[in-house]
C-alpha positions in Angstrom: -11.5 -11.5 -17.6 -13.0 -10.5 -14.0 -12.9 -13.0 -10.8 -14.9 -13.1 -7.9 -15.2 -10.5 -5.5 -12.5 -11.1 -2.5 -13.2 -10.6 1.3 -10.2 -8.9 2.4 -9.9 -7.1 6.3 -8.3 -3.5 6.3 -4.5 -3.6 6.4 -4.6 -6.9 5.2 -3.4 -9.1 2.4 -4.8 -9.6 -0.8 -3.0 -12.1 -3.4 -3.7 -12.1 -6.8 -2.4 -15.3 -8.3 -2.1 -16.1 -12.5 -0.6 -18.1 -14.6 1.5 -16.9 -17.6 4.6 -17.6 -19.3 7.7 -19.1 -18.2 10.0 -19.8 -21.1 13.1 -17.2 -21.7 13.8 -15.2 -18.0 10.4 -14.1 -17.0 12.1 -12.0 -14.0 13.2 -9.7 -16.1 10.9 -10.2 -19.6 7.5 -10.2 -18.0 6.0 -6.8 -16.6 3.2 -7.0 -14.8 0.9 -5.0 -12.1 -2.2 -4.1 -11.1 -3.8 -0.3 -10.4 -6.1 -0.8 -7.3 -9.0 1.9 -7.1 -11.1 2.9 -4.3 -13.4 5.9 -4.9 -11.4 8.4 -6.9 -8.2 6.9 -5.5 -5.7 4.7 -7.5 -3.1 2.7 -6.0 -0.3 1.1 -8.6 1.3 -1.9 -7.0 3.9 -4.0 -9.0 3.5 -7.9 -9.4 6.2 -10.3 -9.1 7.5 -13.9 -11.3 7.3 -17.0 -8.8 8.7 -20.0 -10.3 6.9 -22.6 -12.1 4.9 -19.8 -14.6 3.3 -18.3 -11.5 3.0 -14.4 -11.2 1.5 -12.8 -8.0 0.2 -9.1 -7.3 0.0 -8.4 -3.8 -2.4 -5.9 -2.0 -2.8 -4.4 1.3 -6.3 -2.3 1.6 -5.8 0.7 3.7 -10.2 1.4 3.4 -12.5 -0.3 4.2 -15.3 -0.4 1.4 -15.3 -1.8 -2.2 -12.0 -1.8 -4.1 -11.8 -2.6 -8.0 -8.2 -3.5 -9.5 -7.4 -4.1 -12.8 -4.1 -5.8 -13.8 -1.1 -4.5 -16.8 1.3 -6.4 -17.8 3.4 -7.0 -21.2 2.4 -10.4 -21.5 -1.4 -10.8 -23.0 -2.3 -13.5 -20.9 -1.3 -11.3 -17.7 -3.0 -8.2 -19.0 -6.6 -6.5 -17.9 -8.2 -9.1 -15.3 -10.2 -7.3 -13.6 -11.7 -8.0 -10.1 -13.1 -6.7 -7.0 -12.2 -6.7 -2.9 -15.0 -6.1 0.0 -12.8 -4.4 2.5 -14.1 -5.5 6.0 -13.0 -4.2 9.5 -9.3 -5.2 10.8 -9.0 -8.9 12.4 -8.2 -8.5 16.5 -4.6 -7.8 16.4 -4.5 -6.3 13.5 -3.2 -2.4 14.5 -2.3 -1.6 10.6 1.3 -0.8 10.0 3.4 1.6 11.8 3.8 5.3 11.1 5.4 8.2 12.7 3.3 9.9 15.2 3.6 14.0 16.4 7.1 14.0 14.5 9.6 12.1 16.8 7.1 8.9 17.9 5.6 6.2 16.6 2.0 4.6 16.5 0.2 2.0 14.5 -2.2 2.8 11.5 -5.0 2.7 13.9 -4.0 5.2 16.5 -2.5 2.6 18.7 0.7 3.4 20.7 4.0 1.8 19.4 6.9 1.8 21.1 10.2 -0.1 19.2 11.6 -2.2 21.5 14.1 -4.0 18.9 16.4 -6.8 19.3 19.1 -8.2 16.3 19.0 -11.8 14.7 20.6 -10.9 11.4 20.4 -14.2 9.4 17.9 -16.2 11.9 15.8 -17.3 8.6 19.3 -18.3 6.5 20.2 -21.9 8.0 17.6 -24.1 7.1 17.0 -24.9 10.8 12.9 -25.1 11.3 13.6 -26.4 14.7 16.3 -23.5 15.7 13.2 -21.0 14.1 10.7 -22.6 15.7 12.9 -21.6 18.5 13.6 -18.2 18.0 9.9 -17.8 17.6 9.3 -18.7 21.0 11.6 -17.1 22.8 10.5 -13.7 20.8 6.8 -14.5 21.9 8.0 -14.5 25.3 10.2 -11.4 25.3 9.9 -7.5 25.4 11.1 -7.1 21.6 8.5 -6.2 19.4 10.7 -5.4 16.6 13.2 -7.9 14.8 16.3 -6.2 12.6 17.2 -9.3 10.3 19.2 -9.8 6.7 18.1 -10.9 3.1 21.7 -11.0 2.1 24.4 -13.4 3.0 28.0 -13.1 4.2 30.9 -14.1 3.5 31.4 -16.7 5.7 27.7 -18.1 5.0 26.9 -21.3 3.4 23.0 -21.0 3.2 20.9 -24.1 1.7 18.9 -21.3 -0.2 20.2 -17.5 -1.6 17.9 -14.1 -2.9 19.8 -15.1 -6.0 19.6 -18.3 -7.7 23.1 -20.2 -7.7 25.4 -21.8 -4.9 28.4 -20.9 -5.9 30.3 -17.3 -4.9 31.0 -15.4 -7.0 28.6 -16.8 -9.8 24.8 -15.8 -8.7 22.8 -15.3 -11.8 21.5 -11.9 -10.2 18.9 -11.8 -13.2 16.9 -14.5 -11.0 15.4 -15.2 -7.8 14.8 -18.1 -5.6 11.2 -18.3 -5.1 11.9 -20.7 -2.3 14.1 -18.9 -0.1 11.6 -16.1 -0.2 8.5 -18.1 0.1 10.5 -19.2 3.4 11.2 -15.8 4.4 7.3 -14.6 4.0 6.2 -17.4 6.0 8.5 -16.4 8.5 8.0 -12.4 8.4 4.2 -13.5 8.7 4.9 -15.6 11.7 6.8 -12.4 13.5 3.4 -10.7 12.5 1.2 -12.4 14.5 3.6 -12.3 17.8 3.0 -8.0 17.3 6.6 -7.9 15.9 7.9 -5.8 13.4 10.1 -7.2 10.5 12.9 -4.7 10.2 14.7 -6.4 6.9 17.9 -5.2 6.3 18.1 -5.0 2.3 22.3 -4.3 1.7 25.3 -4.6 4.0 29.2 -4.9 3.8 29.6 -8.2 5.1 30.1 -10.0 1.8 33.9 -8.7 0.9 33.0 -9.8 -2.4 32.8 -13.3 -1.5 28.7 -14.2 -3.1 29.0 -11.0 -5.1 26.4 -9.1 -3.6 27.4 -6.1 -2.0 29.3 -4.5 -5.0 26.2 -5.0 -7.4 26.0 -2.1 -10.1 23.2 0.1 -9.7 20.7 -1.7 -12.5 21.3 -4.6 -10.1 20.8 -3.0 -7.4 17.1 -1.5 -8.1 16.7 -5.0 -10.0 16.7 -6.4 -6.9 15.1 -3.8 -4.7 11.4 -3.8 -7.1 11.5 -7.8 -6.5 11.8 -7.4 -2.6 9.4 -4.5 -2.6 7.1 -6.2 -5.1 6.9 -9.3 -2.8 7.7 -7.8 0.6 5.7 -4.4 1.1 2.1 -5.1 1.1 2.8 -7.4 4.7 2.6 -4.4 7.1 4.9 -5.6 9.7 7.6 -4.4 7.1 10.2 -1.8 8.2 13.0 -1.0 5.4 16.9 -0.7 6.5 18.6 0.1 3.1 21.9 -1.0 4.8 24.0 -1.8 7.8 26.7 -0.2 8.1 26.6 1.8 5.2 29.7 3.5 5.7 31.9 0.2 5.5 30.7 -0.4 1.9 33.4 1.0 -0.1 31.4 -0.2 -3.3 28.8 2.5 -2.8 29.3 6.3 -2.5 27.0 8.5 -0.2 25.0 9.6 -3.7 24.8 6.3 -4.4 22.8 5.4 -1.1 20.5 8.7 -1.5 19.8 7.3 -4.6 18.8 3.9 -3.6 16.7 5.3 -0.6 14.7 7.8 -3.0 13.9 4.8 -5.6 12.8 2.9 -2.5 10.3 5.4 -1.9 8.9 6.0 -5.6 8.3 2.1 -5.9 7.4 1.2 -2.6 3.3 2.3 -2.6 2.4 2.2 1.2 6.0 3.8 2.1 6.8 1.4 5.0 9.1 3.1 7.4 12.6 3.2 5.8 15.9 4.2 7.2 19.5 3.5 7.1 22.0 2.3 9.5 25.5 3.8 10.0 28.9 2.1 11.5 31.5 3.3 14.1 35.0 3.7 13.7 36.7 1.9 17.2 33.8 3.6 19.0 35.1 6.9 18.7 33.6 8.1 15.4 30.3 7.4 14.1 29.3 8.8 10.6 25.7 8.9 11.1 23.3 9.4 8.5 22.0 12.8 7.3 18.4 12.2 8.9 17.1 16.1 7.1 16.7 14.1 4.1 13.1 13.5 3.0 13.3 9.9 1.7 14.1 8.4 5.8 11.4 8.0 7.8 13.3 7.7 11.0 16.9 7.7 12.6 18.6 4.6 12.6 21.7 4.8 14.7 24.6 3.1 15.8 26.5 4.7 18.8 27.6 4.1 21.9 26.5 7.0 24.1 23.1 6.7 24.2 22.8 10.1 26.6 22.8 11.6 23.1 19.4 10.8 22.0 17.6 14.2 22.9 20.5 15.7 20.6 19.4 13.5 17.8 16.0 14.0 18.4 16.1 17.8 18.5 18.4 18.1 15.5 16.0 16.1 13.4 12.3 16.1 13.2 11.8 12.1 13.8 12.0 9.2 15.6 15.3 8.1 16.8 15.9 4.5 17.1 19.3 3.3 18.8 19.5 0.2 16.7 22.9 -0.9 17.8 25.0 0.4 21.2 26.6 -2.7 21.6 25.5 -6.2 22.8 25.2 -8.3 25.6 28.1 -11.2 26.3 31.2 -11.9 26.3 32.5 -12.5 23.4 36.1 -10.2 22.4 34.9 -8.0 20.3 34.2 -5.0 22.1 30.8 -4.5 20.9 30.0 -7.7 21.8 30.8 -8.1 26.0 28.3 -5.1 27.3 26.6 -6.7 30.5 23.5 -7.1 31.5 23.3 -3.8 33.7 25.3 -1.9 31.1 23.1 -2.7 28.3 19.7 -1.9 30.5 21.3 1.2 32.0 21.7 2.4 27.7 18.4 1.2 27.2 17.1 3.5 30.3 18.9 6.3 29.2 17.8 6.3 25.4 14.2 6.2 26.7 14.3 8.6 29.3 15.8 11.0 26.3 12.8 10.7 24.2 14.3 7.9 21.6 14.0 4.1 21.2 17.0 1.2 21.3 17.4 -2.6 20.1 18.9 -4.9 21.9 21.3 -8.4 21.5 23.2 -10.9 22.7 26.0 -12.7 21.8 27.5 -15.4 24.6 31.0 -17.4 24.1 29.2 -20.5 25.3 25.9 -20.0 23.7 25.6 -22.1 20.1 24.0 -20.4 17.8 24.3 -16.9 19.1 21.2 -14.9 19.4 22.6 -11.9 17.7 23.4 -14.0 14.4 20.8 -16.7 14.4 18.7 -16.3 17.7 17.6 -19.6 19.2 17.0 -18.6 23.0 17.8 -15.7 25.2 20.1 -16.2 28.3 20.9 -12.5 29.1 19.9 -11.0 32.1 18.9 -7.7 30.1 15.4 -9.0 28.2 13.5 -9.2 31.7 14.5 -5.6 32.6 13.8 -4.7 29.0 10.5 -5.4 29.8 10.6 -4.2 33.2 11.2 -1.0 31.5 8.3 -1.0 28.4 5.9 -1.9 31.2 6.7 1.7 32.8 6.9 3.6 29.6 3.5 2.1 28.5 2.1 3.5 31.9 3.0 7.0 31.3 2.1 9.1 28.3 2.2 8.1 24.8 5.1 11.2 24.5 6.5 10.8 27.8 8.9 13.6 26.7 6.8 16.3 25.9 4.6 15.3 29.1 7.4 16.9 31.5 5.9 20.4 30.9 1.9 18.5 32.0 2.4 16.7 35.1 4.7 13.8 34.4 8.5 13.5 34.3 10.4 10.2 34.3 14.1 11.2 35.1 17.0 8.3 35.9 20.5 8.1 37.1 22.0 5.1 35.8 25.4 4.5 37.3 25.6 7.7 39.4 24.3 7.4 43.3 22.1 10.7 45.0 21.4 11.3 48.1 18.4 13.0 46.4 16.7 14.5 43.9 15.7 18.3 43.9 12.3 19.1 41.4 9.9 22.1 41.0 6.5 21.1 40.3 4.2 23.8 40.5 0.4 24.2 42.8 0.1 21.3 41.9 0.0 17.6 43.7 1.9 15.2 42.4 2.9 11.3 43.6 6.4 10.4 43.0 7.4 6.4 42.4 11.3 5.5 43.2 12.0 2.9 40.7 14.8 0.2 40.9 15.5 -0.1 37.7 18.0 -3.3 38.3 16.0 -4.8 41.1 12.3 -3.9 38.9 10.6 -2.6 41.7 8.1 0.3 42.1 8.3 2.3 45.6 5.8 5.2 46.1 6.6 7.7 48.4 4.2 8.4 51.1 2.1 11.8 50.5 1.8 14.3 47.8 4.8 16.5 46.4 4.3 20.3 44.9 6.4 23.4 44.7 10.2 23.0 45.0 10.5 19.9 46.7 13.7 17.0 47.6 13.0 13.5 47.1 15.4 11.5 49.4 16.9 8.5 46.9 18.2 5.2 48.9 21.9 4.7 48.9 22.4 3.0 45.4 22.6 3.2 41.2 20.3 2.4 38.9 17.4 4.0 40.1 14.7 6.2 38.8 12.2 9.3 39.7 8.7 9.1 38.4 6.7 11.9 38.9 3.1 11.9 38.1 0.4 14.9 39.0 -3.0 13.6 41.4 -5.7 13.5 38.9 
């Protein structure tokens, strides 16, 4: 059986949709996929059961030219269609996923810069709120965040309309099925983060659930069970970013091996090997066990800690990006990583940048219901407009504003501390120098050209910044 040939843009999505059985469980009776071929390349992607006798393969095209596919599957009904994509040029916004770039950065597929600027709504898609979404969406379209850390699993305290799982009742998921509704919901929603430019970073495990819904002591069958559904449904929309966990470390259910293992079977089933990490916890903020970042199967370090003046250690220890996903969060709310303010939080975000590395925001106010953090809805912090303040310098400079400091640029900052000035060597060369509030936002240049060993007189307060950049 063949269909028609499909127009499909680069870095797209392609669906194949059939109809086949549905008596017994087809989750787990029912194999199916497809081998995509372009030219002398072949591309196995797994399909997924959808409810109602529906099975889907889904494609992203990362050529543009003529694809062929050809479907496998256990059930004969499934088994060797055959069809054909026409791979056009991507649509305008459409960068292609993100990759690492030069060993410690990012860009998108198309050579576009990509820096993370993250911010946390862990279960904004889990309370059945299209309003408070609707929301959220907003307020992200209107923000600095171009990157969104959010849950598939629930917690203990949760009651959720809709689970991963079918059942409603904790301790009693039948975790040989899905709910094709709760993740037809989350698609839409990962698709609407999409077009804002936002990255879906979806946080597959965490340690929240104290064995209340049953889900984060799974065995390990269950555990990959679950993992080739996700990736099956989840990893051809190329705004996908993988966390394995939060937290990892506070999941006494799982050993160390048992998370290597996880994140290596991620990468053998995942076919366009989205970015992938794993997030650690801190012990009262004075010990962190951070992940072993050497290992091949991360593509990036996903940290927790609280001094971010430690990024250009992480980033020369291990050969890739660092991301600062959680330093603590704006409000005031009593738990200690939960009261940073405003200034604190920027003053961490300034400091992971100007060491090379990348940082994620939130916020979470007594007096703001839902908070952002947990559920987003809107933004009343007074660190998203200096968050911004701060990518709109970053995207003026170099794409690797780090290794720049050795070719006429330098972007250096002082946080809380207060100089009388600033002493730099800068070679034959001109160069203009910009003092930069980074509280206030504003820009000053200093009158003239600097070279040679040189002071740059600083006004009398903190939070500022040197930006150095060499006359063209």
């Amino acid at each position: 059986m063949s269909t028609p040939t499909a127009q499909v843009e680069r870095w797209g999505l392609h669906e194949i949709q059939l109809d086949g059985p549905s008596e017994g469980n087809p989750f787990t009776d029912v194999e199916l996929g497809a081998t995509f071929c372009f030219r002398n390349r072949e591309v196995a992607v797994a399909g997924f059961y959808d409810g109602d006798g529906r099975y889907r393969i889904r494609f992203s095209p990362d050529q543009e030219g003529r694809w062929s596919y050809r479907t496998w599957s256990s059930a004969p009904e499934l088994d060797g269609v055959r069809g054909e994509l026409a791979v056009g040029p991507p649509g305008e916004g459409n960068h292609g996923p993100v990759h690492v770039w030069d060993g410690s950065l990012f860009r998108y597929a198309d050579g576009t810069r990509h820096e993370s600027f993250g911010t946390t709504c862990y279960h904004w898609t889990h309370r059945g709120d299209e309003e408070l979404e609707e929301q959220t969406l907003q307020t992200l379209a209107g923000s600095p965040f171009n990157k969104v850390r959010m849950c598939l699993l629930p917690t203990a305290s949760m009651q959720p309309p809709r689970l991963a799982f079918v059942g409603d009742t904790p301790g009693e998921l039948d975790k040989t099925r899905f709910d094709p509704e709760f993740f037809a919901h989350l698609e839409r929603r990962v698709l609407d983060l999409q077009r804002l430019g936002i990255e879906a970073d979806l946080i597959l495990f965490h340690p929240y659930d104290k064995g209340h819904w049953g889900v984060d002591d799974m065995t390990p069958e269950e555990d990959r069970f679950y993992l080739r559904y996700v990736v099956a449904r989840l990893a051809a929309f190329r705004n996908v970013w993988w966390s394995m966990s939060n937290e990892f470390d506070f999941n006494k259910a799982k050993t160390m091996a048992d998370w290597d293992a996880l994140l290596q079977h991620l990468q053998r089933i995942d076919p366009y090997r989205r970015l992938a990490s794993i997030h650690n916890g801190t012990a009262m903020y004075v010990y962190a066990s951070i992940y072993d970042f050497d290992k091949p199967w991360t593509t990036h370090q996903s940290i927790q800690h609280w001094d971010a003046r430690l990024t250009s250690t992480w980033r020369q220890a291990h050969p890739r990006p660092v991301v600062v996903d959680e330093i603590g969060y704006e409000g005031d709310i009593e738990r200690r990583w939960g009261n940073l303010s405003g200034r604190d939080l920027t003053r961490r975000f300034w400091y992971t940048m100007a060491g090379g590395g990348f940082m994620g925001h939130g916020e979470c106010f007594v007096d703001t219901k839902p908070q952002w953090v947990s559920s987003g809805g809107r933004l009343v912090g007074e660190s998203p407009a200096r968050i911004a303040f701060l990518r709109s310098i970053i995207a003026e400079g170099p794409a690797d504003w780090i290794a720049a400091r050795d070719d006429g640029y330098r972007l250096d900052y002082f946080g809380e501390r207060r100089f009388a000035y600033h002493d730099l060597e800068l070679g034959d060369d001109p160069h203009e120098v910009d003092v930069i509030d980074t509280w206030e936002m504003t820009v000053t240049p200093l009158e003239g050209t600097f070279r040679g060993r040189c002071r740059i007189p600083l006004p009398d307060r903190s939070d500022l910044a040197v930006r150095v950049r060499r006359v063209s």
